[in-house]
N, CA, C and O atoms as a printed pandas DataFrame, in Angstrom:
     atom_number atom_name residue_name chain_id  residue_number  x_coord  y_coord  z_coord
0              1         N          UNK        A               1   18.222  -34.592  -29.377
1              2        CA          UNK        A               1   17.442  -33.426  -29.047
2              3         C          UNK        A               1   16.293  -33.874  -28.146
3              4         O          UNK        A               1   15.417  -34.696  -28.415
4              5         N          UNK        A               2   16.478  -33.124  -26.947
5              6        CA          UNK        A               2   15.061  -33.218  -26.314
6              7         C          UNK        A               2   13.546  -32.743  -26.962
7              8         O          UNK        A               2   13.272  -32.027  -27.926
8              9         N          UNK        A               3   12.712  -33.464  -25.998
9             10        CA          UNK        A               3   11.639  -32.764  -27.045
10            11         C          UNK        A               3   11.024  -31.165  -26.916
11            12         O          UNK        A               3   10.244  -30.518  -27.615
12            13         N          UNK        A               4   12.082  -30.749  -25.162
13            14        CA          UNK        A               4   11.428  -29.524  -25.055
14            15         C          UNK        A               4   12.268  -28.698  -25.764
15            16         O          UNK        A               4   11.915  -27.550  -26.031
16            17         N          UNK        A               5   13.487  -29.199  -26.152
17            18        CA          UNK        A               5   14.389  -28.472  -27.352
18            19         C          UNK        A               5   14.104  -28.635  -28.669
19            20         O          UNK        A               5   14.705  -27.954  -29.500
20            21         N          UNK        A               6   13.014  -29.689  -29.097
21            22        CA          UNK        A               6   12.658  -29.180  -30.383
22            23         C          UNK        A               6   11.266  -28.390  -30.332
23            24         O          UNK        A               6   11.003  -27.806  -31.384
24            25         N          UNK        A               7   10.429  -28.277  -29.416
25            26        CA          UNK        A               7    9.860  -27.214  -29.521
26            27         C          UNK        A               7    9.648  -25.662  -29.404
27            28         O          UNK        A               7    8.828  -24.843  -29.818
28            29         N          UNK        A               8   10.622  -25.658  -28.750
29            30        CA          UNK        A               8   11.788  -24.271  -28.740
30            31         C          UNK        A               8   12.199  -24.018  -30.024
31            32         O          UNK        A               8   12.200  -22.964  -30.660
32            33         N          UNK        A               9   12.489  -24.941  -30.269
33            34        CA          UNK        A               9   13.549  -24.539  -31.436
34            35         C          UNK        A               9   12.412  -24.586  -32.811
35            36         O          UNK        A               9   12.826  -23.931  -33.767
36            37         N          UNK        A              10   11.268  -25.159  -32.995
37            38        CA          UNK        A              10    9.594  -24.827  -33.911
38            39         C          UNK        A              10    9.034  -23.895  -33.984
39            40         O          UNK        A              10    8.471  -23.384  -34.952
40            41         N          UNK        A              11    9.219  -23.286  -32.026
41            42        CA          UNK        A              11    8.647  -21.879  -31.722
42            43         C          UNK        A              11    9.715  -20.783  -32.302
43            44         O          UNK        A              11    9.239  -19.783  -32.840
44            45         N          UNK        A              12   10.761  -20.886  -32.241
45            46        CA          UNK        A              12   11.463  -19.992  -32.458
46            47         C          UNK        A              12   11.483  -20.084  -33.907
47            48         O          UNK        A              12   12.006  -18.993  -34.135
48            49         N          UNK        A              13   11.274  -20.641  -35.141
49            50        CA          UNK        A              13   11.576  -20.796  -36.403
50            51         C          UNK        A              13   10.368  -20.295  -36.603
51            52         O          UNK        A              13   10.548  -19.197  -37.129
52            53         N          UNK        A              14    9.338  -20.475  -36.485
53            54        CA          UNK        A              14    7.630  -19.872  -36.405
54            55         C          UNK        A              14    7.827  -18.564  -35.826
55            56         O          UNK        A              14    7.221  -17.795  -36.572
56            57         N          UNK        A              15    8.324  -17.951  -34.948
57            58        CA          UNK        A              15    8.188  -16.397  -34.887
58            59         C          UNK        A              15    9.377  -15.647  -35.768
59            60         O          UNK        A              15    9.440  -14.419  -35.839
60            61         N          UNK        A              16   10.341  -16.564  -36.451
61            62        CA          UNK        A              16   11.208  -16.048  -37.322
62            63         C          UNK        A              16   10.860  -15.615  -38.744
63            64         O          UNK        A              16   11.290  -14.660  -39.391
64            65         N          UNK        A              17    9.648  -16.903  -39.186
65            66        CA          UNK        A              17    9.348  -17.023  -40.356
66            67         C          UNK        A              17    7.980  -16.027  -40.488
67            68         O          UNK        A              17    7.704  -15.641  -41.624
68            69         N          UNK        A              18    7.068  -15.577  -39.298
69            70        CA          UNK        A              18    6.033  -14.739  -39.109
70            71         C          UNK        A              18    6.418  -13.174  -39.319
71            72         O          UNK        A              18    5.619  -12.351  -39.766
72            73         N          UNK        A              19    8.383  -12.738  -38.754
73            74        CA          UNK        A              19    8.802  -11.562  -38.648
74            75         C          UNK        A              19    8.907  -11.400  -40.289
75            76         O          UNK        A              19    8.439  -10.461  -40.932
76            77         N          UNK        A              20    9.568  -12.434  -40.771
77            78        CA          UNK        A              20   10.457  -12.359  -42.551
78            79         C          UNK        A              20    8.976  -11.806  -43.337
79            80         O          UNK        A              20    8.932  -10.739  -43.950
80            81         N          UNK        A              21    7.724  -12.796  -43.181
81            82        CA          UNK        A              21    6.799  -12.286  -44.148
82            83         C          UNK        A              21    6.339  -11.449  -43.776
83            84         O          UNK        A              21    5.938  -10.798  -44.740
84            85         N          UNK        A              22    6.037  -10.846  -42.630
85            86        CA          UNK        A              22    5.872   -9.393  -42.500
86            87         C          UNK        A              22    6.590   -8.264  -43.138
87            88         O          UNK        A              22    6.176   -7.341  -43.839
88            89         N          UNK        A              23    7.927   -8.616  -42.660
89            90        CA          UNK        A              23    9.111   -7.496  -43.343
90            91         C          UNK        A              23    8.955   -7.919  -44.912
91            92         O          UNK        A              23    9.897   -7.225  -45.296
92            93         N          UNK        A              24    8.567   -8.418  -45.887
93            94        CA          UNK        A              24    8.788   -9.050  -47.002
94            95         C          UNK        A              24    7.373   -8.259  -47.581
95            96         O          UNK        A              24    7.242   -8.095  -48.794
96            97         N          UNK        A              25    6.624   -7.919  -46.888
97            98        CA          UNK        A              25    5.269   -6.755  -47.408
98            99         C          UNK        A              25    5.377   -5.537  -46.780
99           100         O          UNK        A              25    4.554   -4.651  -47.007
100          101         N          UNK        A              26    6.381   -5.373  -45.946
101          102        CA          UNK        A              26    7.392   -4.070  -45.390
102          103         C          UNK        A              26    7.938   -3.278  -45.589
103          104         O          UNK        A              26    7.956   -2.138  -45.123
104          105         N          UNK        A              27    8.620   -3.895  -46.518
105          106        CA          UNK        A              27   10.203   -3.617  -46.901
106          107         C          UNK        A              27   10.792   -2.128  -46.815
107          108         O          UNK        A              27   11.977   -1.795  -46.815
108          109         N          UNK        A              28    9.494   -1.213  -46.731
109          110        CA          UNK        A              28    9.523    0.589  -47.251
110          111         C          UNK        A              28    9.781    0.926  -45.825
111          112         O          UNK        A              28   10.287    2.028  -45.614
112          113         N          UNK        A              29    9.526    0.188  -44.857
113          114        CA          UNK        A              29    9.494    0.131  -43.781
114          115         C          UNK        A              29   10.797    0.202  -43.078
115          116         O          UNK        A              29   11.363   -0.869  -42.862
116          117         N          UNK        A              30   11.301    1.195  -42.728
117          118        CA          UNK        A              30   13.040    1.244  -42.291
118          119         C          UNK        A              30   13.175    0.380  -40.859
119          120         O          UNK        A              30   14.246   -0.180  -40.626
120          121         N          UNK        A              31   11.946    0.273  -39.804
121          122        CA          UNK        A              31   12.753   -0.723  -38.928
122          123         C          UNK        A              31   12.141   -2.046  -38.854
123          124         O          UNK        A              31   12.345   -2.802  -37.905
124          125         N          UNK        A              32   11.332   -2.355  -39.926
125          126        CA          UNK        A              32   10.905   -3.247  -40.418
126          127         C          UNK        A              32   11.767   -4.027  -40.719
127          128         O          UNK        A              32   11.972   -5.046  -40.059
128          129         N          UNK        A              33   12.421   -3.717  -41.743
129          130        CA          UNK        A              33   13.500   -4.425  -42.972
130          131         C          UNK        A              33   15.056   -4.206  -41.615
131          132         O          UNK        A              33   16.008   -4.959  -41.820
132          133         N          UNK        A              34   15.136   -3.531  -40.771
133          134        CA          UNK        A              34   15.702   -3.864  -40.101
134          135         C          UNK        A              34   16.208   -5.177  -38.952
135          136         O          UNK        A              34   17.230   -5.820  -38.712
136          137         N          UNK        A              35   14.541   -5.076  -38.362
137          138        CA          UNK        A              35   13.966   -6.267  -37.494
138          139         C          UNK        A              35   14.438   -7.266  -38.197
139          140         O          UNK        A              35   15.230   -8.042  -37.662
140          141         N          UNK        A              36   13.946   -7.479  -39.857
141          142        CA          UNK        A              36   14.521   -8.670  -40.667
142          143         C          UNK        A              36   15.540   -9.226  -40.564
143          144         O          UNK        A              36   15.744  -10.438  -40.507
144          145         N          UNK        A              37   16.535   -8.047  -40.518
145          146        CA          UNK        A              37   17.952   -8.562  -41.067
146          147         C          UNK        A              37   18.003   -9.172  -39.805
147          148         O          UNK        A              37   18.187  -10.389  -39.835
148          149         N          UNK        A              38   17.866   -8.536  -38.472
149          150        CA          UNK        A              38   18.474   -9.507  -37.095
150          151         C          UNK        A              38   18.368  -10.329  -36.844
151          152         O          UNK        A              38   19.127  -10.841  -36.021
152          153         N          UNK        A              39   17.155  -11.106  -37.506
153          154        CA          UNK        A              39   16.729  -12.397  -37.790
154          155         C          UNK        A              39   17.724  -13.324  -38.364
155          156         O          UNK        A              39   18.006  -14.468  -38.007
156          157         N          UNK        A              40   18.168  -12.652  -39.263
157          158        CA          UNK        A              40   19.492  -13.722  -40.176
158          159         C          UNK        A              40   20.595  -13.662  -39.155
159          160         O          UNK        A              40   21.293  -14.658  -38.964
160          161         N          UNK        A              41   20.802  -12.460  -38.438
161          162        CA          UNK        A              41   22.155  -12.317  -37.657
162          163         C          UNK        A              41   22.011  -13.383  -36.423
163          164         O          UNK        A              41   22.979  -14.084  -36.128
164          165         N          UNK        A              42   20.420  -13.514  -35.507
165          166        CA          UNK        A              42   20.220  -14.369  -34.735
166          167         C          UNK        A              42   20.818  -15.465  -35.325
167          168         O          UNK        A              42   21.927  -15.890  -35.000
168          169         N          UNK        A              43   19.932  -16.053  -36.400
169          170        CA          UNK        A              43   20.019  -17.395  -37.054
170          171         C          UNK        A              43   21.536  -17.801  -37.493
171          172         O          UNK        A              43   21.957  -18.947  -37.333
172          173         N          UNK        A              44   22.255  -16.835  -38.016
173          174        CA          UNK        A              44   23.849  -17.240  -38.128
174          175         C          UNK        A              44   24.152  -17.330  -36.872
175          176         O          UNK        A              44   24.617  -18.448  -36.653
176          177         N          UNK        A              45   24.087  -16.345  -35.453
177          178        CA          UNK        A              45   24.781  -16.671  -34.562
178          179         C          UNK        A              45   24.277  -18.129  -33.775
179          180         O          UNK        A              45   25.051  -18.630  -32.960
180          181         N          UNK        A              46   23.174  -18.673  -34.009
181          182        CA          UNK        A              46   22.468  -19.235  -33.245
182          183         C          UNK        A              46   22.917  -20.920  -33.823
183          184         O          UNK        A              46   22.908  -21.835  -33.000
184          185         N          UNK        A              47   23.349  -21.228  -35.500
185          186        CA          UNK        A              47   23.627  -21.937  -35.837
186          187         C          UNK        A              47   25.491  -22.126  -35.519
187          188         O          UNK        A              47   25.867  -23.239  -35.151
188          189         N          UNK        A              48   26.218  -21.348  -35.634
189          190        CA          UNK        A              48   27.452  -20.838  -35.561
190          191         C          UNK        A              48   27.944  -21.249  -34.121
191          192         O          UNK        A              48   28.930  -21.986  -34.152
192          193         N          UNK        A              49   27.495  -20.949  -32.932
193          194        CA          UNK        A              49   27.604  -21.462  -31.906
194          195         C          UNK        A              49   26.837  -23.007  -31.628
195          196         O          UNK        A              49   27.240  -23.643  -30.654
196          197         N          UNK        A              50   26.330  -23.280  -32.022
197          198        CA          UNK        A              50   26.226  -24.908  -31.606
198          199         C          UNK        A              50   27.236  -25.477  -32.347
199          200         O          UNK        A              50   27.577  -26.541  -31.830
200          201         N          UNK        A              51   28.014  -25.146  -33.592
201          202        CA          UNK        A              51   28.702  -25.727  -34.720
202          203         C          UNK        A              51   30.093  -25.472  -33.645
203          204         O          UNK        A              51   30.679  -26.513  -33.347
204          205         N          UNK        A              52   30.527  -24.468  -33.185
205          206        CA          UNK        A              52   31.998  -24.030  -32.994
206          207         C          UNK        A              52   32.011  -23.893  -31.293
207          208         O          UNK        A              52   33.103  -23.975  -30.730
208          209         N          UNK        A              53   30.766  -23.683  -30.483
209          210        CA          UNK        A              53   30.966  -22.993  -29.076
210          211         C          UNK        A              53   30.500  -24.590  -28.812
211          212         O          UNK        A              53   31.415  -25.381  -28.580
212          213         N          UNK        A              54   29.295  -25.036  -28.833
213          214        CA          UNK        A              54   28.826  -25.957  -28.045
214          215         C          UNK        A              54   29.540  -27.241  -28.780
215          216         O          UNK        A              54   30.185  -28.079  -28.150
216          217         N          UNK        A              55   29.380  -27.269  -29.880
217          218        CA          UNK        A              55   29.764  -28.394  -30.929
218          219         C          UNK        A              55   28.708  -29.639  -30.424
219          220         O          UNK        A              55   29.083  -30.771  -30.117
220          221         N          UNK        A              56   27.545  -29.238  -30.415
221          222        CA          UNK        A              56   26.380  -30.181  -30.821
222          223         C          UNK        A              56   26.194  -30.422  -32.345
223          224         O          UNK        A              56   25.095  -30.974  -32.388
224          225         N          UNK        A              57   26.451  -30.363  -33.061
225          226        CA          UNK        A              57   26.430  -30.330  -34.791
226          227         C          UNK        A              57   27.730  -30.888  -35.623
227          228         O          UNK        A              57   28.869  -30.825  -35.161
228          229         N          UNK        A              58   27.462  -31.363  -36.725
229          230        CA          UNK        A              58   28.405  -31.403  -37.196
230          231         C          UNK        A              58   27.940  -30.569  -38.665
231          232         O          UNK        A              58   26.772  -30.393  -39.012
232          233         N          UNK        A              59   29.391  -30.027  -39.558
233          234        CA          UNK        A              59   28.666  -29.340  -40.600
234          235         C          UNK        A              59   28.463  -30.472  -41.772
235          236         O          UNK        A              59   29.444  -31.019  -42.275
236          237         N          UNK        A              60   27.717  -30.645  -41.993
237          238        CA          UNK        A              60   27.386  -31.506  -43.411
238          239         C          UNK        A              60   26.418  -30.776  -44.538
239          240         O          UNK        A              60   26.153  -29.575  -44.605
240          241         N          UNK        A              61   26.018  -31.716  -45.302
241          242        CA          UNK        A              61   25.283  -31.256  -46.294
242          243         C          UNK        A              61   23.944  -30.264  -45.967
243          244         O          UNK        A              61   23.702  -29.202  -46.541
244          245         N          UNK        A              62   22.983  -31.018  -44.684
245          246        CA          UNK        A              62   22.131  -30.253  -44.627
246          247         C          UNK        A              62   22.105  -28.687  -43.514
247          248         O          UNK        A              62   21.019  -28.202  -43.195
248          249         N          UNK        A              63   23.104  -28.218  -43.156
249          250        CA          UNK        A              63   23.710  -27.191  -42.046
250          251         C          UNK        A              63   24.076  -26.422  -43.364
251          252         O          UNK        A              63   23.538  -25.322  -43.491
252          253         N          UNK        A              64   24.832  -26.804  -44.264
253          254        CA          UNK        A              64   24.969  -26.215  -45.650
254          255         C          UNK        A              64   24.022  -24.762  -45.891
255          256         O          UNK        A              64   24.430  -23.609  -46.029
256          257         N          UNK        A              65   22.671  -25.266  -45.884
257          258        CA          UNK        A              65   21.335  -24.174  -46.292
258          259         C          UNK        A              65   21.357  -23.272  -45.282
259          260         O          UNK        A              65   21.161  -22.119  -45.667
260          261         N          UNK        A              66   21.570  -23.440  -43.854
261          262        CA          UNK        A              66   20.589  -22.077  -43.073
262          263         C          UNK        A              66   22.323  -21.298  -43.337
263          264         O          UNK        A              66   22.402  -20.072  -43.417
264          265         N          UNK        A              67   23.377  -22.031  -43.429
265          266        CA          UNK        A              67   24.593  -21.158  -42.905
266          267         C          UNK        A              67   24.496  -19.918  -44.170
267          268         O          UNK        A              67   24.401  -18.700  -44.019
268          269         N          UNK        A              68   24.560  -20.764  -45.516
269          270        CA          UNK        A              68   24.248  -19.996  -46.680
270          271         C          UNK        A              68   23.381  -18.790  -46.724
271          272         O          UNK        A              68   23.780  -17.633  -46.861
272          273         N          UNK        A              69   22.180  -19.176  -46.596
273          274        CA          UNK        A              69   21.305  -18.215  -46.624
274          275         C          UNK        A              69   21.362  -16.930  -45.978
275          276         O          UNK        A              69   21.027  -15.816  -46.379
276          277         N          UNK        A              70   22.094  -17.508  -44.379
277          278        CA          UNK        A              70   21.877  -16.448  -43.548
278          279         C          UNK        A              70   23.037  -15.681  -43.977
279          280         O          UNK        A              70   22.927  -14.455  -43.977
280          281         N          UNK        A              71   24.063  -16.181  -44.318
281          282        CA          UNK        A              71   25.563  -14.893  -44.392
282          283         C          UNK        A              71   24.854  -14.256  -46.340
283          284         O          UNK        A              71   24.848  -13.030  -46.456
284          285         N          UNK        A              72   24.437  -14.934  -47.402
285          286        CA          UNK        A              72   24.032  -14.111  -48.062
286          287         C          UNK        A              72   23.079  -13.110  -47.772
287          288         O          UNK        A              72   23.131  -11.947  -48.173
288          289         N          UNK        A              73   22.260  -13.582  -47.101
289          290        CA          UNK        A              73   21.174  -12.137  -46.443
290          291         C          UNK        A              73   21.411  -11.407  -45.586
291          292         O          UNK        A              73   20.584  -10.614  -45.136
292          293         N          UNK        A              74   22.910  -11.554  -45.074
293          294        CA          UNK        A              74   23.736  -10.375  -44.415
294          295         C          UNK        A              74   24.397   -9.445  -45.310
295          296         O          UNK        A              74   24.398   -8.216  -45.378
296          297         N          UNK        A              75   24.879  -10.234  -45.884
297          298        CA          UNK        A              75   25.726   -9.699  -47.023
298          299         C          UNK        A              75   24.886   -8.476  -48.071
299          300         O          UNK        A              75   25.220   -7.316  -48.311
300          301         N          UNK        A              76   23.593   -9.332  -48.594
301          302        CA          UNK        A              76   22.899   -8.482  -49.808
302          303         C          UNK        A              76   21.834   -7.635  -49.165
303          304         O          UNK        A              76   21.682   -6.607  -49.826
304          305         N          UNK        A              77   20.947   -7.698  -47.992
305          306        CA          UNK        A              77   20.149   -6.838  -47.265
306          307         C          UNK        A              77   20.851   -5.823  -46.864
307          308         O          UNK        A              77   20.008   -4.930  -46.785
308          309         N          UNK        A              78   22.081   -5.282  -46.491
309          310        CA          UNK        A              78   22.755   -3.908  -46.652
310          311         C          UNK        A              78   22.779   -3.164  -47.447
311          312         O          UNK        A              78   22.484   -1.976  -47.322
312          313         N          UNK        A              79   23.308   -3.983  -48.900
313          314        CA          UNK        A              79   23.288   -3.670  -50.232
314          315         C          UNK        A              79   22.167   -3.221  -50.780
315          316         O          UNK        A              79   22.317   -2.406  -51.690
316          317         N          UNK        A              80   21.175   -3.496  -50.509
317          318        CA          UNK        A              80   20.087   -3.037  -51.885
318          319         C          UNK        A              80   19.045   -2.388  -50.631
319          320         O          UNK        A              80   17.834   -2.298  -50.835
320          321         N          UNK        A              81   19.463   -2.099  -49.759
321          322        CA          UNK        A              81   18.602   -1.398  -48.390
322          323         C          UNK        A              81   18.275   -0.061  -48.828
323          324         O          UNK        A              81   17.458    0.550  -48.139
324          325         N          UNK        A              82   18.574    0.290  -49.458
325          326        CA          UNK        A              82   18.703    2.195  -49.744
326          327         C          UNK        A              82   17.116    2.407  -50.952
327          328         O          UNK        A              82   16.195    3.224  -50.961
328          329         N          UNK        A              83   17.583    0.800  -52.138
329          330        CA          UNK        A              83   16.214    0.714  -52.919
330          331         C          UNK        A              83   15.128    0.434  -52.181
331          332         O          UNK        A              83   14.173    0.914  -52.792
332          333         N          UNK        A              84   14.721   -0.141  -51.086
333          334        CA          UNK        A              84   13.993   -0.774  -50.479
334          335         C          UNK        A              84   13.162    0.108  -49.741
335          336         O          UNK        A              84   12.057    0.434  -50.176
336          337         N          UNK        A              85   13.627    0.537  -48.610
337          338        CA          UNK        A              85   13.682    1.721  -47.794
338          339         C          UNK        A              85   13.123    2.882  -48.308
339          340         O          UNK        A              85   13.903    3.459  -49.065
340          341         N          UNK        A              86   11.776    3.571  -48.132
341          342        CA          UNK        A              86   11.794    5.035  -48.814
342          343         C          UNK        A              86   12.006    5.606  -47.272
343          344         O          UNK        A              86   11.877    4.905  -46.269
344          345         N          UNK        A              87   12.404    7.198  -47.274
345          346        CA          UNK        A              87   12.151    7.560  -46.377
346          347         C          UNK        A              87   11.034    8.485  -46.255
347          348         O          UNK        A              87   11.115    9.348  -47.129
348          349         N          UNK        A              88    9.878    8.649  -45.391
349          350        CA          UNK        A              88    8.680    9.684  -45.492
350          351         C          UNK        A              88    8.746   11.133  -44.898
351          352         O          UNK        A              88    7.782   11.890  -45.009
């Protein structure tokens, strides 16, 4: 990794992790909790293509966590969106 690719890639995890705790005191917030989820969809597509398009990666133990996280918080942020969500 270059170093202007790991600061890209600091900046971009820092405006990811700034959107989540926002949406995370949000949540009532319908395009709030939206904004969120695209975050996981970025982050799967963004990990997903270096793994399969570019094949800079290999999958091991630690690729394990973001892949996880992000397809469960695709998966369960649909699901429980309706509790979350009021509408005004």
């Amino acid at each position: 990794m270059t170093p202007l690719a790991g600061r890209l890639f600091g900046t971009w995890t820092l405006i990811t992790c700034i959107v989540r705790c926002y949406a995370a005191y949000n949540l009532h917030i319908g395009p709030v909790y939206t904004i969120a989820y695209w975050t996981y969809l970025v982050a799967l597509g963004h990990f997903a293509s270096e793994l399969f398009v570019f094949k800079s990666m290999t999958f091991g133990l630690p690729q394990i966590f973001p892949f996880t996280l992000a397809s469960l918080s695709l998966i369960w942020m649909p699901l429980v969106r309706d509790h979350y969500v009021t509408l005004n």
